[in-house]
Kinemage of the C-alpha trace (Angstrom):
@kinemage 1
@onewidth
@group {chain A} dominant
@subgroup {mainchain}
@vectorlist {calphas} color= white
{ca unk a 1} P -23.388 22.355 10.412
{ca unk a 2} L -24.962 19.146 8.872
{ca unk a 3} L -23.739 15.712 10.525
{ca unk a 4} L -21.470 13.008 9.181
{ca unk a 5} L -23.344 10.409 6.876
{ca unk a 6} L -23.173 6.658 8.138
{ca unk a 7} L -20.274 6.125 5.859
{ca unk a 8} L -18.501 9.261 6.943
{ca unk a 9} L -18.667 8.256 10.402
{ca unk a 10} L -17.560 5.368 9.323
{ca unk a 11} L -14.765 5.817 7.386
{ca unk a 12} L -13.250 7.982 9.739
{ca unk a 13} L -13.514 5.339 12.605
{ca unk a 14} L -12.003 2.955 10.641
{ca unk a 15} L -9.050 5.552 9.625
{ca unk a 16} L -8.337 6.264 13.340
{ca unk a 17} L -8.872 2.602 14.229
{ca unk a 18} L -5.950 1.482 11.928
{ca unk a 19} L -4.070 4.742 13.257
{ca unk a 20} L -4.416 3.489 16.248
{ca unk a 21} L -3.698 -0.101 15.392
{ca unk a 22} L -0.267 0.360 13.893
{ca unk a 23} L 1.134 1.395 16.767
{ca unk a 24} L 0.551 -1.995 18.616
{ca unk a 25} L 3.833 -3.955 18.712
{ca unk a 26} L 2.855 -7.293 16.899
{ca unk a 27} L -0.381 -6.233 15.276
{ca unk a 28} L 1.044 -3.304 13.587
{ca unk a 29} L 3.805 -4.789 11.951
{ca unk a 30} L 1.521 -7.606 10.906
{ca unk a 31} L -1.324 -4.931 9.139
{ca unk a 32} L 1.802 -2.875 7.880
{ca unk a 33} L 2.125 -5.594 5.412
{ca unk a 34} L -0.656 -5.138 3.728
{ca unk a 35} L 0.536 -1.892 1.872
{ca unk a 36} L 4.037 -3.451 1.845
{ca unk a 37} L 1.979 -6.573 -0.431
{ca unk a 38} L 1.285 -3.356 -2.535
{ca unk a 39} L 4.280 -1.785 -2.395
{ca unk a 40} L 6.281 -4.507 -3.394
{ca unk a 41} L 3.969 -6.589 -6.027
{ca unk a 42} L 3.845 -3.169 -7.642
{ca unk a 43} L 7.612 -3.145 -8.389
{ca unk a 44} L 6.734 -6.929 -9.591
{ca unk a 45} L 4.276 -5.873 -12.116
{ca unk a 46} L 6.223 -3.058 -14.138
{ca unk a 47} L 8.674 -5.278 -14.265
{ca unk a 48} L 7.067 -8.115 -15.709
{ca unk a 49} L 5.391 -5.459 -17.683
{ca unk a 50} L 8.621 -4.309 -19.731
{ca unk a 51} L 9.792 -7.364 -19.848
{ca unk a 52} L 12.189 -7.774 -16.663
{ca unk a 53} L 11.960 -10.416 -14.301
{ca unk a 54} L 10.798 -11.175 -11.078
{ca unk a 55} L 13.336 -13.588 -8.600
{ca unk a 56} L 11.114 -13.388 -5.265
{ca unk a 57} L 9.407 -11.057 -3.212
{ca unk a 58} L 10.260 -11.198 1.203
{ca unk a 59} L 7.460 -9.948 3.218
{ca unk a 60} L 9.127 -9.555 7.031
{ca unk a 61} L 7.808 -9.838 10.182
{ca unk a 62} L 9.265 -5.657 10.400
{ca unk a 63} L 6.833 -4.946 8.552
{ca unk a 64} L 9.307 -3.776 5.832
{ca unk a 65} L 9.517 -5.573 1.929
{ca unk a 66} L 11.995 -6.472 -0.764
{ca unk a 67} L 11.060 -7.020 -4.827
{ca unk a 68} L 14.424 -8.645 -6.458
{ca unk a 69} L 14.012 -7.879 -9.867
{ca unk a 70} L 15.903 -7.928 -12.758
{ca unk a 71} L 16.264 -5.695 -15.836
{ca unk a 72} L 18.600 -5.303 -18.722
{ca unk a 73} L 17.997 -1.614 -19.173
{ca unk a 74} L 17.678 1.562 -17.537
{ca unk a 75} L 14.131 1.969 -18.927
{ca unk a 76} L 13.265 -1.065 -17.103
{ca unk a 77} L 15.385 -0.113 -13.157
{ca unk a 78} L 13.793 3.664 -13.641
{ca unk a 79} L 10.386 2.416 -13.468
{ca unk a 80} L 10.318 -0.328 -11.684
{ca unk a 81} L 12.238 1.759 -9.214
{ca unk a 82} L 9.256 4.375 -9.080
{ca unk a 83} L 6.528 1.907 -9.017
{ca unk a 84} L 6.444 1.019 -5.476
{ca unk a 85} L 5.084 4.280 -3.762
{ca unk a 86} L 2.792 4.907 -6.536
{ca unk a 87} L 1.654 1.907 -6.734
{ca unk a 88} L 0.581 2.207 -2.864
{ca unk a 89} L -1.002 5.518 -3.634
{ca unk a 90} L -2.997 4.563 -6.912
{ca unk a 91} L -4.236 1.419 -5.131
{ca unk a 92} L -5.289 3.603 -1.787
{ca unk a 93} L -7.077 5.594 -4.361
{ca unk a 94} L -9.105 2.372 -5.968
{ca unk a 95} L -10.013 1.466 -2.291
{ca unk a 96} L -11.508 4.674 -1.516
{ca unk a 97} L -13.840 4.408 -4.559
{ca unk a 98} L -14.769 1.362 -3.826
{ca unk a 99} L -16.171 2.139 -0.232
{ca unk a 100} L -17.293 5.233 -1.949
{ca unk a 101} L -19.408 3.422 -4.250
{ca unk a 102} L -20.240 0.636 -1.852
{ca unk a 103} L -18.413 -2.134 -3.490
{ca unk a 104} L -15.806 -2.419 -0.289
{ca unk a 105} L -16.139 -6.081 -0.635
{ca unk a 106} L -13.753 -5.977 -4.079
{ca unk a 107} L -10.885 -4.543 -2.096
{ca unk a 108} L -11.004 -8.526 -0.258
{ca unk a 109} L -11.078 -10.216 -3.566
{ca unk a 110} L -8.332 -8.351 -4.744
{ca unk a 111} L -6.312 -8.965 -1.650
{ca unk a 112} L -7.111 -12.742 -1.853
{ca unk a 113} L -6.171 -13.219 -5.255
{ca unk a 114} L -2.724 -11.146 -4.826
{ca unk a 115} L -2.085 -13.404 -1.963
{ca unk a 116} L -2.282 -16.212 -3.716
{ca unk a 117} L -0.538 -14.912 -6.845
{ca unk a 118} L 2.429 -14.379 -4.095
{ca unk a 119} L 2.654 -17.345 -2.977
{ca unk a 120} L 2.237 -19.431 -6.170
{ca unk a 121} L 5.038 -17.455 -8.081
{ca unk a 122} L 7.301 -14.854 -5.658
{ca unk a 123} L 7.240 -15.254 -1.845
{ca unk a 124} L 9.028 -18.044 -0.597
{ca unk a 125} L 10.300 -16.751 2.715
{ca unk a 126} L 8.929 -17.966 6.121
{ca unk a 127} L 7.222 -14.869 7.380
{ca unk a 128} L 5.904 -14.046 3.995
{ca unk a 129} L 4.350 -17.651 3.354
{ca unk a 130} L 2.966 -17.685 6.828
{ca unk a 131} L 1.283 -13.982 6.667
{ca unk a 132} L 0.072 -14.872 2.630
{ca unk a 133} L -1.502 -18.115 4.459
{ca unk a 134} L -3.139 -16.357 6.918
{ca unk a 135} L -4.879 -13.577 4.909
{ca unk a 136} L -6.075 -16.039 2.382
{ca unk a 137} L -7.593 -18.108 4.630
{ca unk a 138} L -9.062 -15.371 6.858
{ca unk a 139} L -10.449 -13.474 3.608
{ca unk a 140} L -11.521 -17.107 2.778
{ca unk a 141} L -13.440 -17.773 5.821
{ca unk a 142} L -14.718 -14.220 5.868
{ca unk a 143} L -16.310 -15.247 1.952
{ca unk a 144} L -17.631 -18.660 3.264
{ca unk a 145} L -18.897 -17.812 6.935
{ca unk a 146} L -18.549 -14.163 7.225
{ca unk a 147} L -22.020 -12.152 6.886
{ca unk a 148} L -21.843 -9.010 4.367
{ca unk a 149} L -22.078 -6.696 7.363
{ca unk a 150} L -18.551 -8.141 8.465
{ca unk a 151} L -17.357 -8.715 4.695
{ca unk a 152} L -17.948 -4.899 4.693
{ca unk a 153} L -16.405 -3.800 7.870
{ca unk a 154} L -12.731 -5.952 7.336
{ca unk a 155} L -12.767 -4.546 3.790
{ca unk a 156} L -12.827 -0.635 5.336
{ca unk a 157} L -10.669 -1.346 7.719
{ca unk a 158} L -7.882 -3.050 5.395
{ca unk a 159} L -8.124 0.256 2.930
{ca unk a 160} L -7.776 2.587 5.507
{ca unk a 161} L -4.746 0.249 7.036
{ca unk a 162} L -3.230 0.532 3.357
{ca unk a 163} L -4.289 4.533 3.041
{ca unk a 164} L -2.772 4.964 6.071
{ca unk a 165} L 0.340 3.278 5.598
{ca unk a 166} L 0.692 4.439 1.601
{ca unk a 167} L 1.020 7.902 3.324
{ca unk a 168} L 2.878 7.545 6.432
{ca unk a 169} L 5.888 5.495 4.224
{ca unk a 170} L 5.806 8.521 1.980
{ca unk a 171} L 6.878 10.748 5.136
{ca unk a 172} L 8.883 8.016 6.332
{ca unk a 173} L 11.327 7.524 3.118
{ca unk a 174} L 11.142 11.141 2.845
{ca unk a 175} L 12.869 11.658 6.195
{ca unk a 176} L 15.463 8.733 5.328
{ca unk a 177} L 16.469 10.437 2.484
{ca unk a 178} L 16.978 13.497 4.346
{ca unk a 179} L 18.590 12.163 6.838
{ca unk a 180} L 20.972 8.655 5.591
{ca unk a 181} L 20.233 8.780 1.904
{ca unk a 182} L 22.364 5.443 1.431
{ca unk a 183} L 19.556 3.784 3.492
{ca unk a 184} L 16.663 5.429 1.267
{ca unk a 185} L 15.582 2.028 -0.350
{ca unk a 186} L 14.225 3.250 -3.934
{ca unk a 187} L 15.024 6.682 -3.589
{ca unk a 188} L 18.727 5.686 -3.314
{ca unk a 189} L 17.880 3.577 -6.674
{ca unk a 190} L 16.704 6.290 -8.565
{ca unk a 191} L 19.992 8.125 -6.866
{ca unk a 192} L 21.554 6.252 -8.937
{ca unk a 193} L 20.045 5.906 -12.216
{ca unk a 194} L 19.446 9.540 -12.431
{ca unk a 195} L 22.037 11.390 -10.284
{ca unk a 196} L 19.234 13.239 -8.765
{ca unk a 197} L 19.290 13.396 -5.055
{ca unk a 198} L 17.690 11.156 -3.343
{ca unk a 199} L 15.779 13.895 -1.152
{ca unk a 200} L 14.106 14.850 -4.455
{ca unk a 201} L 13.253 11.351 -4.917
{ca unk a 202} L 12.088 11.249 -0.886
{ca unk a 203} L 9.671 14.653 -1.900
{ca unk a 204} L 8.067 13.101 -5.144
{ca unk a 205} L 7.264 10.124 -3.608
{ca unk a 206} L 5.903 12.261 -0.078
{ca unk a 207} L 3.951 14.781 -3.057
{ca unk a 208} L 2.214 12.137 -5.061
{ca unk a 209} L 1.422 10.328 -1.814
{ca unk a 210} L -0.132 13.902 -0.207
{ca unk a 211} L -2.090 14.480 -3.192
{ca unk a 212} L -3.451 10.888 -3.969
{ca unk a 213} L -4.599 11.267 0.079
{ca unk a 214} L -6.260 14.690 -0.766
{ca unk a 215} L -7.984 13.179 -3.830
{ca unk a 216} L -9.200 10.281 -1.763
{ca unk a 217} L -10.346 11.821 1.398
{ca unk a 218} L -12.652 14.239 -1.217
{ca unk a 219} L -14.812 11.777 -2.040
{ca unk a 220} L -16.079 11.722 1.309
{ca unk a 221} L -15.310 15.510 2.631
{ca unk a 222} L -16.062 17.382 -1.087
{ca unk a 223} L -15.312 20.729 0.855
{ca unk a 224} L -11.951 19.488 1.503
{ca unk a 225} L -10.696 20.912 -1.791
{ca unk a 226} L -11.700 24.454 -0.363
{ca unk a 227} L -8.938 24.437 1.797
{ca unk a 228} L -6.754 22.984 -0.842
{ca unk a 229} L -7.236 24.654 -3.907
């Protein structure tokens, strides 16, 4: 049985470190809002994208997010609606390629640069300007004093904190919408646009989640698709 490569080993460290981390009162919540940044910019972007608009973005100190948008159409609601979870999941997808292919340090500038996008044009609650501050100035101070070794390690763990998450809120809205579908936050949307259950909506958003993990977690186990396929 051949051992784990350096990255392996340390990829899955840094998977069961932010595991592990979420489950710490204050400091989960607090790293739980890096997918919900995701999450909830993604809903921004499609609808900027067909032409809706954008009234604010709340990051809370739950850990949970809201995207007010607007939209004249259907067209627009329907995908802006579904662009949350996959935006999570295409994004936890980009960050595994780019520890794959040793350019980790990307997934900071990106995170930096959508911080500051939020606060400049959508967040204005407390919580969410104080956690935007933070970020930005820790990802800042990480660029101007940091070392690359330590560039590299917060940029693994943040991905695996937002591949984590991208997955576990897939289960989570799943089991909402099982459960108190009037409480299934976009699910419940698309409810409503389409007359579809939400539970459907809870199981396409848990599916394309699953799979975007399985396509991820490949890069570094390739036999994983053995046990898959």
């Amino acid at each position: 049985m051949s051992s784990l490569s350096p990255l392996q080993t340390k990829i899955i460290v840094s998977l069961f470190f932010a595991l592990a981390l979420s489950y710490i009162p204050v400091i989960g919540k607090f790293l739980k809002c890096f997918n919900t940044l995701i999450h909830e910019s993604a809903h921004a972007t499609c609808s900027l994208f067909f032409s809706g608009e954008v009234l604010s973005i709340d990051l809370f100190h739950t850990g949970a997010g809201l995207a007010t948008t607007k939209a004249s159409n259907w067209f627009t609601k329907f995908f802006v609606s579904l662009a949350g979870y996959i935006g999570s999941s295409l994004f936890a997808i980009v960050c595994a390629y780019l520890i794959f292919y040793n350019h980790a340090i990307y997934i900071l500038f990106i995170f930096f640069s959508i911080s500051l996008l939020n606060l400049i044009f959508w967040v204005r609650n407390v919580y969410g300007i104080v956690w935007l501050s933070i970020v930005a100035i820790c990802i800042g101070l990480l660029f101007y004093k940091g070392t690359e070794v330590y560039q590299n390690y917060a940029a693994i763990l943040i991905g695996a904190v937002v591949f984590v998450d991208a997955w576990v809120s897939s289960l989570i809205i799943l089991i909402i919408s099982m459960k108190d579908a009037k409480n299934a936050g976009d699910a419940k949307n698309l409810q409503q646009l389409t007359y579809l259950p939400s539970f459907i909506w809870g199981l396409f958003f848990f599916a394309q989640a699953t799979i975007a993990a399985l396509w991820s977690v490949q890069l570094f186990v390739p036999s994983l698709w053995l046990f898959v396929k």
